[in-house]
C-alpha positions as CSV (number, residue, x, y, z in Angstrom):
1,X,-0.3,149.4,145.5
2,X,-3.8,149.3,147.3
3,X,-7.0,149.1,145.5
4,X,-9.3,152.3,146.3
5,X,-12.5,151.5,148.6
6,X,-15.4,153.8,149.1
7,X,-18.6,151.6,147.7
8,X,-19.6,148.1,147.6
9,X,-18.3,147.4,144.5
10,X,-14.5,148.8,145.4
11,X,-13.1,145.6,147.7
12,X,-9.2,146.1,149.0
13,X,-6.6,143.8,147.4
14,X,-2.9,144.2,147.1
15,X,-1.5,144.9,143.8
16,X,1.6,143.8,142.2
17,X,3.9,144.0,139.1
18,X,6.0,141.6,137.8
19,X,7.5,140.8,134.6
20,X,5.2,143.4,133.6
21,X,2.1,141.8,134.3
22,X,0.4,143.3,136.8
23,X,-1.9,140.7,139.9
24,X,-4.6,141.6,141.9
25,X,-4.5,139.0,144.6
26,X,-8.0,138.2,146.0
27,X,-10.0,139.3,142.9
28,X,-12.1,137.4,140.4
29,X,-14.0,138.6,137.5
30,X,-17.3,138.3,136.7
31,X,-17.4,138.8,133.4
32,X,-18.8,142.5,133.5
33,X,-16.6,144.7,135.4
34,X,-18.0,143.2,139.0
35,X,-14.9,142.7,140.9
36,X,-15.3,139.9,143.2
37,X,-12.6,139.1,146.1
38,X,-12.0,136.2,147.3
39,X,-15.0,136.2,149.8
40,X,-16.9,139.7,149.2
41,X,-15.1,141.0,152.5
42,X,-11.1,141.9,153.2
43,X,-9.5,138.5,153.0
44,X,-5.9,139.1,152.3
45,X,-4.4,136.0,149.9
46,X,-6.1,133.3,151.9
47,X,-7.4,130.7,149.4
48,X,-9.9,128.6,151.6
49,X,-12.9,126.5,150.9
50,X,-14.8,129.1,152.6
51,X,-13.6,131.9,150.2
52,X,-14.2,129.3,147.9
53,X,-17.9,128.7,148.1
54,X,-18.5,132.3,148.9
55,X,-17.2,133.3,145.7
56,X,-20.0,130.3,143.4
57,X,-22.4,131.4,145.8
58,X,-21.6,135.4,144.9
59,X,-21.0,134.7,140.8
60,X,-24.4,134.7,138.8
61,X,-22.3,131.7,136.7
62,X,-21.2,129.9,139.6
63,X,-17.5,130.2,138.9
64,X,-17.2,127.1,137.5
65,X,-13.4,127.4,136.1
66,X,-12.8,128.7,139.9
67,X,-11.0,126.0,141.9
68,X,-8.9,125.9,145.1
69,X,-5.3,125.3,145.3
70,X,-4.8,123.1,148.3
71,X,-2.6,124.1,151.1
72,X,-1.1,126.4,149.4
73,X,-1.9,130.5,149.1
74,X,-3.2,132.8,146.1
75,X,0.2,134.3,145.8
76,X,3.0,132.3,143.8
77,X,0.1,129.8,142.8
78,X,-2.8,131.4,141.4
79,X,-3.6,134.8,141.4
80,X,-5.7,137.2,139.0
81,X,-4.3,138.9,136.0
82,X,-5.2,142.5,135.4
83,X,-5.4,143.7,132.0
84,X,-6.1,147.1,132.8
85,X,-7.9,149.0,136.0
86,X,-9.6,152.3,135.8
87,X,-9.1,154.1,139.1
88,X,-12.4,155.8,139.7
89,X,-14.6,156.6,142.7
90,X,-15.8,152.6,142.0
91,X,-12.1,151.7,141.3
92,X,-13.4,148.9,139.2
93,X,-11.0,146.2,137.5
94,X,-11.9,145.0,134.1
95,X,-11.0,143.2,131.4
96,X,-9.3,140.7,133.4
97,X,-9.2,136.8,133.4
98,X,-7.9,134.3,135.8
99,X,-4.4,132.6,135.5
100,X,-2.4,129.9,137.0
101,X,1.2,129.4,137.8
102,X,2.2,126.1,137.5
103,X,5.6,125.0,139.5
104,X,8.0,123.9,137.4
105,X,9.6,121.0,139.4
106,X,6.0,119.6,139.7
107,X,6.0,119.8,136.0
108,X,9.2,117.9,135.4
109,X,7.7,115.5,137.8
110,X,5.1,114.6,135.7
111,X,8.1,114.3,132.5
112,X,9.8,112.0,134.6
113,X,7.0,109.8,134.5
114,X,6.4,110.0,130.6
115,X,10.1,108.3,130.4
116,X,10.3,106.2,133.5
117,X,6.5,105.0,133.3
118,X,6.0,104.1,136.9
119,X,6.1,106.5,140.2
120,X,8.5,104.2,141.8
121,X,11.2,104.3,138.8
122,X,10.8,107.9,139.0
123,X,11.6,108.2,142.7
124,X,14.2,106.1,142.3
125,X,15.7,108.1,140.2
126,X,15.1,111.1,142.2
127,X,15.9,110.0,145.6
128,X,12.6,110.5,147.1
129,X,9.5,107.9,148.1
130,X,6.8,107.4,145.5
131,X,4.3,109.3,148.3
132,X,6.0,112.4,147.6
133,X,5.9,111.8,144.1
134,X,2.2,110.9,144.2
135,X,1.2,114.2,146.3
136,X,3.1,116.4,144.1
137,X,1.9,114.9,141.2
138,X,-1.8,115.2,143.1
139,X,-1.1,118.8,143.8
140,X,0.1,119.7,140.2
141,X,-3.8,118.0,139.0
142,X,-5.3,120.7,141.6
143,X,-3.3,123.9,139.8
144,X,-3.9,122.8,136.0
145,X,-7.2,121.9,137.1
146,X,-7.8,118.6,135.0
147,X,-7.1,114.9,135.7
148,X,-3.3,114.4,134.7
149,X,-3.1,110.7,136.0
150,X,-5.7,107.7,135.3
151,X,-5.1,104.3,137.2
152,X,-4.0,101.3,134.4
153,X,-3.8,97.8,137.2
154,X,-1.2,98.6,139.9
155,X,0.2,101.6,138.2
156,X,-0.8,104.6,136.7
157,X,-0.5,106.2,133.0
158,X,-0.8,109.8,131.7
159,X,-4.1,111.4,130.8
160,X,-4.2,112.7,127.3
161,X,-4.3,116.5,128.5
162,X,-1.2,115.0,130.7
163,X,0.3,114.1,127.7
164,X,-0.3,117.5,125.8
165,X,0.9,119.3,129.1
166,X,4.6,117.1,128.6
167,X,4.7,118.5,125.0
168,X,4.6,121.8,126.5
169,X,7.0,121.1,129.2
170,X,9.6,119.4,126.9
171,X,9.7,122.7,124.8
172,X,10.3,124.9,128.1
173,X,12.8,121.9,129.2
174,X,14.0,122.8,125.6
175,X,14.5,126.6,126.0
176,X,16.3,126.5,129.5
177,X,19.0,123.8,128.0
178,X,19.4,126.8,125.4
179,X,19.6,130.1,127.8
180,X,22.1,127.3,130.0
181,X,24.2,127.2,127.0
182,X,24.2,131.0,126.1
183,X,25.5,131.6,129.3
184,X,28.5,128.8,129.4
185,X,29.5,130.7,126.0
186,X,29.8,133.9,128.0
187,X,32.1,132.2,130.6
188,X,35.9,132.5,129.6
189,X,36.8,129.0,131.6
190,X,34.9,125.8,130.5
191,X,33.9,124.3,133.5
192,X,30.8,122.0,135.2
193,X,29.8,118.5,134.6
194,X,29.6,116.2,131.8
195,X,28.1,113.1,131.9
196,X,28.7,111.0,128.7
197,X,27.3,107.3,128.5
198,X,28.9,105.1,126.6
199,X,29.4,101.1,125.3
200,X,32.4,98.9,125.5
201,X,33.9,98.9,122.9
202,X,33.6,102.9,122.0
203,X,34.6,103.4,125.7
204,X,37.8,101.9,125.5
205,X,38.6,102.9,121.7
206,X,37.1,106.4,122.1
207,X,35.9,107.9,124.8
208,X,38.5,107.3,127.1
209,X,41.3,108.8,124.8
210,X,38.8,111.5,124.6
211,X,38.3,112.3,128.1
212,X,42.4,112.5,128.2
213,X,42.1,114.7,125.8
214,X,39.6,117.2,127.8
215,X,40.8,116.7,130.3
216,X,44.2,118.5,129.2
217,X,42.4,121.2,127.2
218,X,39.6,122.2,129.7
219,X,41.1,120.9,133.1
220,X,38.3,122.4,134.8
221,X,35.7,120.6,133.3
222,X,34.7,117.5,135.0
223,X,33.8,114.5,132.8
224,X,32.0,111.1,134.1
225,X,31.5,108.2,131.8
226,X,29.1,105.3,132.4
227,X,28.7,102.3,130.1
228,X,25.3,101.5,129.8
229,X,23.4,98.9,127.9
230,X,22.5,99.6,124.0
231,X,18.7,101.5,123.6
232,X,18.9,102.6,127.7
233,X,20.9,105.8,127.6
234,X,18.9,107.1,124.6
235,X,16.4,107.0,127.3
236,X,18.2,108.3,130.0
237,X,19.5,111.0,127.8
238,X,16.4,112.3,127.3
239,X,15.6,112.2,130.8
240,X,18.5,114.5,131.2
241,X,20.6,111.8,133.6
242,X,23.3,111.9,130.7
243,X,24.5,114.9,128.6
244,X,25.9,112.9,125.6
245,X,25.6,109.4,124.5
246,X,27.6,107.3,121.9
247,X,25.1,104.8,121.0
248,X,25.0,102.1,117.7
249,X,22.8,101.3,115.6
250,X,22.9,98.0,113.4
251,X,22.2,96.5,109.8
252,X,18.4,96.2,110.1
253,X,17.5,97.9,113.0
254,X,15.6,100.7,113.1
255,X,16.5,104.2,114.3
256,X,15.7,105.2,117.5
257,X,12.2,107.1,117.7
258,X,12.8,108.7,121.0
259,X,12.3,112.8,120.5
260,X,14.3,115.8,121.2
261,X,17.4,114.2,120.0
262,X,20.0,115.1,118.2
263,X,22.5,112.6,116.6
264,X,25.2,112.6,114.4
265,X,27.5,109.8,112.9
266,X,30.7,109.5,114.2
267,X,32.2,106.3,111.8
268,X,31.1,103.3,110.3
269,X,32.5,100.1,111.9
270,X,33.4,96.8,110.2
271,X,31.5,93.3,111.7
272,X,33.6,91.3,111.1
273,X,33.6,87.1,111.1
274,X,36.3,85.8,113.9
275,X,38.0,82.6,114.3
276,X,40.4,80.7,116.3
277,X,44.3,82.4,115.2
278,X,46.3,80.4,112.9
279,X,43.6,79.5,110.4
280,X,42.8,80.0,107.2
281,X,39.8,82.3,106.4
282,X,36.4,80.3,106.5
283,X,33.5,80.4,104.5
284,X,30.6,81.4,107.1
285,X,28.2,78.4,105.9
286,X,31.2,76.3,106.7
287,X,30.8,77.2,110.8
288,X,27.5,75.9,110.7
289,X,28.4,73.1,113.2
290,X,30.9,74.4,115.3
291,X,29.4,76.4,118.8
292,X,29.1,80.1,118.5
293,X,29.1,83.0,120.8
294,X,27.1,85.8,120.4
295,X,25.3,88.5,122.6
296,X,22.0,87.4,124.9
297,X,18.9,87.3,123.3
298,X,16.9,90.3,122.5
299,X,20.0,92.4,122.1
300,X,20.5,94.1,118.7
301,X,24.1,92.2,117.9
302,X,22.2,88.9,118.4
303,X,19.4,89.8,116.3
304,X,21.8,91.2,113.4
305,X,24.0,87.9,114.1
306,X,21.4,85.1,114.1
307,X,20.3,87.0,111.2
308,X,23.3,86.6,109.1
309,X,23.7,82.8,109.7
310,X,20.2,82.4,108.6
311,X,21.0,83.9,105.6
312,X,24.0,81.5,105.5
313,X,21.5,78.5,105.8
314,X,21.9,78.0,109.2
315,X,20.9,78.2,112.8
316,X,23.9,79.1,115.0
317,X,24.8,76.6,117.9
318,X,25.0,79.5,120.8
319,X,27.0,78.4,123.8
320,X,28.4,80.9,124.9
321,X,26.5,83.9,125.5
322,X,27.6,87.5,127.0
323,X,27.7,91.7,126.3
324,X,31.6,91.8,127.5
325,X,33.0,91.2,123.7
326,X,36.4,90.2,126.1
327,X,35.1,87.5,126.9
328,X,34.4,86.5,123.2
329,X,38.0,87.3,122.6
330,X,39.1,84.5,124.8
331,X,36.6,82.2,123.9
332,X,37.9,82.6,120.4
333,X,41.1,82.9,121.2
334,X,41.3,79.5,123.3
335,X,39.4,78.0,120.1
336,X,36.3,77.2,122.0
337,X,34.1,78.8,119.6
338,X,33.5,81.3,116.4
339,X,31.7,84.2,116.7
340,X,31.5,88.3,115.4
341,X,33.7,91.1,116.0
342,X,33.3,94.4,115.2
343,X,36.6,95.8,114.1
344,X,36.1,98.7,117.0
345,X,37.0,96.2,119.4
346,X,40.7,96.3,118.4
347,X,41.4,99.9,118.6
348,X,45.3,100.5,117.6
349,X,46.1,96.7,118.8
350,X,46.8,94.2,116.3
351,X,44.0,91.5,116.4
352,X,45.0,88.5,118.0
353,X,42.1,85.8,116.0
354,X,41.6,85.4,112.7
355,X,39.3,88.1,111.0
356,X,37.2,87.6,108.1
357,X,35.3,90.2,105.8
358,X,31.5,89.0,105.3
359,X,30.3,89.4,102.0
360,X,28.4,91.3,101.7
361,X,30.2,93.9,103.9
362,X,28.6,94.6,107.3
363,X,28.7,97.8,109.1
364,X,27.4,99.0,112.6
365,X,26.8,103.0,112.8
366,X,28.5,104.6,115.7
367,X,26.7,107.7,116.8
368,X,26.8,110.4,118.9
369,X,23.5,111.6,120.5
370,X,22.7,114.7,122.6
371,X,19.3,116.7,123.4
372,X,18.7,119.6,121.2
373,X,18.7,122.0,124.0
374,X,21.7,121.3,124.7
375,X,23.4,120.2,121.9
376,X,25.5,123.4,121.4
377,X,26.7,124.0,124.8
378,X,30.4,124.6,125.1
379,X,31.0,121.3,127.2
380,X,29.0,119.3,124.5
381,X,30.8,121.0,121.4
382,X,34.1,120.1,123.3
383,X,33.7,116.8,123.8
384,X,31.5,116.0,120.5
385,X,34.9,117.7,118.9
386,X,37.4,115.5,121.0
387,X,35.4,112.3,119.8
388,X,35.7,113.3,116.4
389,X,39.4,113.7,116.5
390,X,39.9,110.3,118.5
391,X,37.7,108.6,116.1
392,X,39.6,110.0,112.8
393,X,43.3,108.9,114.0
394,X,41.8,105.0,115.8
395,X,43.5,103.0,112.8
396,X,41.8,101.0,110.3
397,X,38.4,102.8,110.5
398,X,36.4,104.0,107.9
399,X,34.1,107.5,108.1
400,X,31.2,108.3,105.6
């Protein structure tokens, strides 16, 4: 549709519907039923610095929420929303205000950078160069029209109307996960990827009996399993590189605070005191001298372990340190040193050191995590539902 000329306050713009919202391209309202285009003369859906100034110079208030959107045309990016026009000899547009589009990759561009925190761990992730990021980024400050980025040294952090943007994006983020699962539930054939992450000793117990088990019922469906290290795929999850995570949680550590999470507990498992086959059940306070291995420092095993010696009345001797519990199996195994095991570790083979209960008992929580988008897709439900069998028949485990 063309907008009717014939006076000086009737200036041609092309018209458009979509969504039911109708756009005047080139228009901008005064305020009191003055349509302005974009430069007082026929400009089309160029958005200049020219048509730019002519407009502040044109508006009695200067147009000071009026910016340009570099390099890039009225349509698609910012346009003018009409609430209604009243075709008359004037053909004036009123009530109108202005709007802009904001493009959504640019958006989860600026998520990314919430959970990664640098522009380089985000293009890393990406498979681009942290120049592109930083001009998309720049581009997506120029449509929302405030500072989204703030330099902190070498790097840069969010803005606090960055961070309230994120909020908003996470909830769209939220709703297209959903309308993604609506749709898998109205396909007959499961089918896609899943990406699960994992740890070691759930990998080989659980999810690996799992994926058999998938992969028989929904041969279609593609599954991929990573094992990861213990708080970084809660972060990756919510970054959306994974769709499922089984992650732990131990005695005296706190849950994890990340958002848009949803977890549930798959079993409780035993930690459980090991030492060399052949030998009669220790005492703990009576391994006091003898050398220990344990997980590195700052990993939630080594903190729960040190822990419990201390509470023994004594600092472990740590020679041996490593996250492959196979390792520790040998090393106990061989008699070179005492350590923890939790009970997972075994799945339906017999132990082959000696295991001791601690008193009191000690349990680590094995959990299953997803986003709440997309927490009831059917490739989720499948697999949370395979896990859940697995877990129920792996012998000598206990559920809540």
């Amino acid at each position: 549709m063309l907008a009717e000329t014939g006076s000086a306050r009737s200036l041609a713009a092309t018209c458009r519907r979509a969504h039911g919202i109708a756009y005047f391209h080139g228009y901008y309202s005064v305020g009191d039923d003055w349509p302005w285009s974009v430069n007082r003369r026929r400009k089309g859906t160029a958005n200049t610095p020219a048509a730019l100034r002519s407009i502040r110079a044109a508006r009695p208030d200067g147009a000071p929420g009026l910016r340009q959107s570099r390099g890039a045309s009225m349509r698609g990016s910012t346009c003018f929303r009409v609430r209604s026009v009243i075709s008359s000899d004037e053909s004036v547009v009123t009530g109108g205000d202005w709007c802009v589009m904001y493009d959504l990759h640019r958006l989860r561009l600026l998520r990314e950078l919430k959970h990664r925190g640098t522009l380089a761990a985000v293009a890393s992730a990406l498979s681009y160069s942290p120049s592109t990021i930083s001009s998309q980024l720049s581009q997506l400050e120029v449509e929302v029209g405030v500072p989204l980025l703030e330099p902190m040294g070498r790097r840069v952090r969010l803005t606090p109307a960055a961070e309230m943007l994120v909020g908003h994006i996470e909830v769209i983020l939220d709703r297209l996960e959903q309308a993604e699962a609506d749709i898998a539930r109205a396909k007959t054939v499961l089918e896609g990827d899943l990406r699960i992450a994992t740890f070691q000793t759930a990998a080989k117990t659980l999810v690996l009996p799992a994926v058999e088990l998938l992969q028989r019922e929904h041969p279609q469906l593609r599954v991929h399993v990573h094992q990861e290290n213990e708080r970084t795929p809660l972060r990756a999850l919510v970054a959306h590189e994974y769709d499922l995570v089984i992650a732990e949680e131990y005695p005296g550590e706190p849950p994890s605070a990340l958002t848009g999470l949803h977890t549930q507990l798959l079993l409780e498992d035993p930690l459980l005191l090991a030492t060399p086959p052949d030998g009669e059940p220790p005492q703990l306070a009576a391994l006091a001298h003898l050398p220990w291995v344990m997980e590195p420092e700052g990993n939630a095993a080594r903190r729960w372990a040190s822990a419990v010696c201390r509470q023994a009345g004594f600092e472990p001797h740590v020679r041996y340190q490593s996250t492959d519990l196979t390792f520790h199996v040998r090393l106990i195994e061989a008699g070179q040193a005492v350590g923890f095991l939790p009970k997972l570790a075994w799945g339906v083979h017999a132990p082959t050191v000696t295991l001791t209960e601690l008193t009191p008992p000690n349990t680590r929580r094995v959990l299953i995590a997803t986003r709440t988008g997309s927490h009831d897709h059917p490739a989720v439900v499948a697999a949370r539902v395979a896990l859940d069998r697995i877990s129920r028949s792996a012998r000598g485990l206990t559920r809540s």
